[in-house]
C-alpha positions as CSV (number, residue, x, y, z in Angstrom):
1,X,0.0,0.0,0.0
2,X,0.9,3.7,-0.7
3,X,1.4,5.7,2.5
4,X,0.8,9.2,0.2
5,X,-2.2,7.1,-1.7
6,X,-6.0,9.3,-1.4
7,X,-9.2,7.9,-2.2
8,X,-10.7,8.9,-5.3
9,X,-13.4,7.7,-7.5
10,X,-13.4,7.4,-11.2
11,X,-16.3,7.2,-12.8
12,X,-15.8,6.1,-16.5
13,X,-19.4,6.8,-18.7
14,X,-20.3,6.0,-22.2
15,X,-22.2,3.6,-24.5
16,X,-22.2,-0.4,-24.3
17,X,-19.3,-1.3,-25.8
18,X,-17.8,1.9,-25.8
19,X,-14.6,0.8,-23.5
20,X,-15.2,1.8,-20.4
21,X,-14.5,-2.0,-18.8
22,X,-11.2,-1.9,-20.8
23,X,-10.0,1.2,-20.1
24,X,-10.8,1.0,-16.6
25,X,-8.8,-2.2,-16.5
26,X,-5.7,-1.3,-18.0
27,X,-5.5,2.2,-15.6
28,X,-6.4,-0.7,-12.6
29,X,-3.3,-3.0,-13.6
30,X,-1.0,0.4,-13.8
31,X,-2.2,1.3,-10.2
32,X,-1.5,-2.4,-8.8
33,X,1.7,-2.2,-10.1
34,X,2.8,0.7,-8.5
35,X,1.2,-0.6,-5.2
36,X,-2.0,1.5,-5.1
37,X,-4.8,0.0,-3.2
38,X,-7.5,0.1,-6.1
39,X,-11.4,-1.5,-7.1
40,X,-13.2,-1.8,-10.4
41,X,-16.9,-1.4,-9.7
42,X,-18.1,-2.5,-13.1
43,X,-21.9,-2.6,-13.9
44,X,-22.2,-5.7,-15.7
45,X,-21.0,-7.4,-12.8
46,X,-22.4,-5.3,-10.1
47,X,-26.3,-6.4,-11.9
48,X,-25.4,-10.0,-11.1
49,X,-24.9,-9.1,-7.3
50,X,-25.3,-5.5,-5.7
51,X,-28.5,-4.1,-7.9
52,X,-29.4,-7.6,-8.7
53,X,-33.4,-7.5,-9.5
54,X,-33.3,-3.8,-11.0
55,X,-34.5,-3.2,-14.4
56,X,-34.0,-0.5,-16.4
57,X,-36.8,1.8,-15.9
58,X,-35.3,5.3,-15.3
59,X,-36.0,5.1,-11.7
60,X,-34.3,2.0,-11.5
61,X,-31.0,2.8,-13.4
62,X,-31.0,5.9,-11.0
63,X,-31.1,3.4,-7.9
64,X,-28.5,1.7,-9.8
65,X,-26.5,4.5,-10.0
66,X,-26.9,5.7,-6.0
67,X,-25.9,1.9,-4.9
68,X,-23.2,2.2,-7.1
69,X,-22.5,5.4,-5.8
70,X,-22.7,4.5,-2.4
71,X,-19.8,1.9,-2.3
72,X,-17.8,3.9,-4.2
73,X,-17.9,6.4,-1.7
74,X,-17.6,4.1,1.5
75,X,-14.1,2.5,-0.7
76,X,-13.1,6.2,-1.1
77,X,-13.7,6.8,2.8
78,X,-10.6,4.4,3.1
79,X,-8.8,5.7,0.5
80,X,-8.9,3.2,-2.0
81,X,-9.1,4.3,-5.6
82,X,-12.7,3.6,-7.2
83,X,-13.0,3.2,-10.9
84,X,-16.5,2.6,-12.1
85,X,-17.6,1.6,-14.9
86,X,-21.4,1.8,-15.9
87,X,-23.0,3.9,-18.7
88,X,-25.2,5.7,-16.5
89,X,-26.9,7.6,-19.1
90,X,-28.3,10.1,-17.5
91,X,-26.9,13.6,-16.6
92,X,-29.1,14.2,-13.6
93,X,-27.6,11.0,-11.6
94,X,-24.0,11.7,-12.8
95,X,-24.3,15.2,-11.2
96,X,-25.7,14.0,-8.1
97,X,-22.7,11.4,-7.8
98,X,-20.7,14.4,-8.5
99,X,-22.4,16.2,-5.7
100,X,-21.8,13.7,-2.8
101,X,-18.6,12.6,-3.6
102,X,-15.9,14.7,-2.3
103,X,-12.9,13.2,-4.8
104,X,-14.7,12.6,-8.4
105,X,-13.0,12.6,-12.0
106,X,-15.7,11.8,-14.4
107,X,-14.3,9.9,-17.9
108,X,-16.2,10.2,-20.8
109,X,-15.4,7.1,-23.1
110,X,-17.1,8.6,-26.8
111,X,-17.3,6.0,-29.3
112,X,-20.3,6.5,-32.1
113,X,-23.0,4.5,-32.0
114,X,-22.1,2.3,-35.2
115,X,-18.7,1.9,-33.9
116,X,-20.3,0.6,-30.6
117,X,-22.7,-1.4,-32.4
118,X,-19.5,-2.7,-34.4
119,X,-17.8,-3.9,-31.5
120,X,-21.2,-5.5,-30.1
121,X,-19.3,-9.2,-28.7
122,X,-23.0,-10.0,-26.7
123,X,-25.2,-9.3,-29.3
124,X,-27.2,-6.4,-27.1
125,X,-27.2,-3.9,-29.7
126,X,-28.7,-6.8,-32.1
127,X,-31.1,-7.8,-30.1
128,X,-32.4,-4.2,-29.1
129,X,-32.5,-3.0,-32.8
130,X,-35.0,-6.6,-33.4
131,X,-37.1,-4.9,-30.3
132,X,-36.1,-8.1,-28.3
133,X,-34.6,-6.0,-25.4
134,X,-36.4,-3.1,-24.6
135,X,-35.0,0.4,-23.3
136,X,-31.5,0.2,-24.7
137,X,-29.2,2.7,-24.0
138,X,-28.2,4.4,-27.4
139,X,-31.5,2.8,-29.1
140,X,-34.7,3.1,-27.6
141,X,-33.1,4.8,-24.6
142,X,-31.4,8.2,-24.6
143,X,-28.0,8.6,-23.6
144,X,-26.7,12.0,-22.3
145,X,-23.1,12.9,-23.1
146,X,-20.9,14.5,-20.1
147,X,-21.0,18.3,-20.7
148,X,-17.5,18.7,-18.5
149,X,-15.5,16.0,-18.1
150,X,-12.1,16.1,-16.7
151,X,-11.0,13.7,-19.1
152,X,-12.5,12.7,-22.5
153,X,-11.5,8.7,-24.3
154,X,-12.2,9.0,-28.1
155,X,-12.0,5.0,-28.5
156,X,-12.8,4.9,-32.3
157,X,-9.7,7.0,-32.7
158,X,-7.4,6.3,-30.0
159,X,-5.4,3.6,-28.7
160,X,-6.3,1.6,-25.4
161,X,-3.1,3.1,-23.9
162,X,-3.7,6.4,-25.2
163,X,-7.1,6.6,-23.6
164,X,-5.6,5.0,-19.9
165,X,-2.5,7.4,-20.4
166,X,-5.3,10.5,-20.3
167,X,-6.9,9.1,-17.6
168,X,-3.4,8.9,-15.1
169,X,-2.0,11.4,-16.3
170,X,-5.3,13.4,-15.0
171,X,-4.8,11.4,-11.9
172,X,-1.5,12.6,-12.0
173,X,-1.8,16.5,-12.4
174,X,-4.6,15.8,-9.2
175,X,-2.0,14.4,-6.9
176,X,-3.9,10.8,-7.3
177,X,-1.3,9.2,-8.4
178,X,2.6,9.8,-8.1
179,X,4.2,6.5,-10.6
180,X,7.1,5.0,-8.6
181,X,8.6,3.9,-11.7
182,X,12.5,4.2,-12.6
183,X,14.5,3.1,-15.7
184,X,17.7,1.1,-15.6
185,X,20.0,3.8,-14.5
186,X,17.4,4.9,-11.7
187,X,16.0,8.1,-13.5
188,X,12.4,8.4,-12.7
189,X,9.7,7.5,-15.6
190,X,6.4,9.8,-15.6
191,X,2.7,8.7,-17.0
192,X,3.4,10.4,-20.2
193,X,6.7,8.5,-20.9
194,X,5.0,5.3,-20.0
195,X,1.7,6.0,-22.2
């Protein structure tokens, strides 16, 4: 554990299939290696478990968000480093979470919707354009971009490292994250010469 390590939440938004989980990932692997205590809180996952039984009604994705919400804060509390990664399409919730949480960097992951529906492994975007899943983000749901986000992901035109490399070297200028990292003949390494 870092004795200089804050908790912070990051809260990656954006489309299904947009990147959000991979991003997210690769930014959590860079933190564990440079001995950061850190937690994804993805929302796939979290629908098998935390918010099991929701559907997604408006008022339910907002109840969603607010559990979500919640144990990112109480990880925070303890200053662990949150990333979470649900589309939360709504602007309304997304400011709230803003609101409550003391230490917040919101990531906007843009991909266009054809790009997103390109990249569609599950079959979601499919099945929601043949009417079989109803209230689809980005289809038969609407999804409200970010208006200010510290840090914006273009994934159709950027690399999976570029996009993680904006996101800690945000964390970076915030005093989130400090990289420990040192070349061969001990010279310290910085985000940007590692993304």
């Amino acid at each position: 554990m870092r004795l200089e390590q804050k908790g912070l939440t990051v809260w990656f938004t954006g489309l299904s299939g947009a990147g959000k989980t991979t991003i997210s990932c690769v930014v959590e692997n860079e933190l564990r290696s440079q001995g950061y205590k850190v937690e994804v809180l993805d929302g796939d996952v979290l629908r098998q478990c935390l918010t099991k039984g929701l559907g997604f009604s408006k008022e339910d994705r907002d109840e969603n968000i607010r559990r979500i919400g919640y144990v990112a804060n109480l990880l925070v509390r303890n200053d662990v480093i949150v990333l979470v990664s649900v589309i939360s399409p709504y602007r309304q919730i997304r400011t709230e979470m803003r609101r409550d949480m003391a230490d917040f960097v919101e990531v906007y992951v843009n991909a266009p919707l054809e790009i997103c529906e390109q990249r569609d492994t599950k079959g979601l975007y499919k099945k929601a354009r043949a009417g079989e899943i109803k209230n689809f983000t980005g289809i038969d749901d609407p999804y409200e971009p970010p208006l200010f986000p510290e840090v914006t992901c273009n994934t159709h035109q950027e690399t999976i490292a570029e996009s993680a490399g904006k996101v800690l070297r945000k964390m970076e200028e915030l005093g989130y994250y400090l990289p420990l990292m040192y070349s061969q003949n001990g010279s310290n390494l910085q985000a940007s010469d590692i993304f």
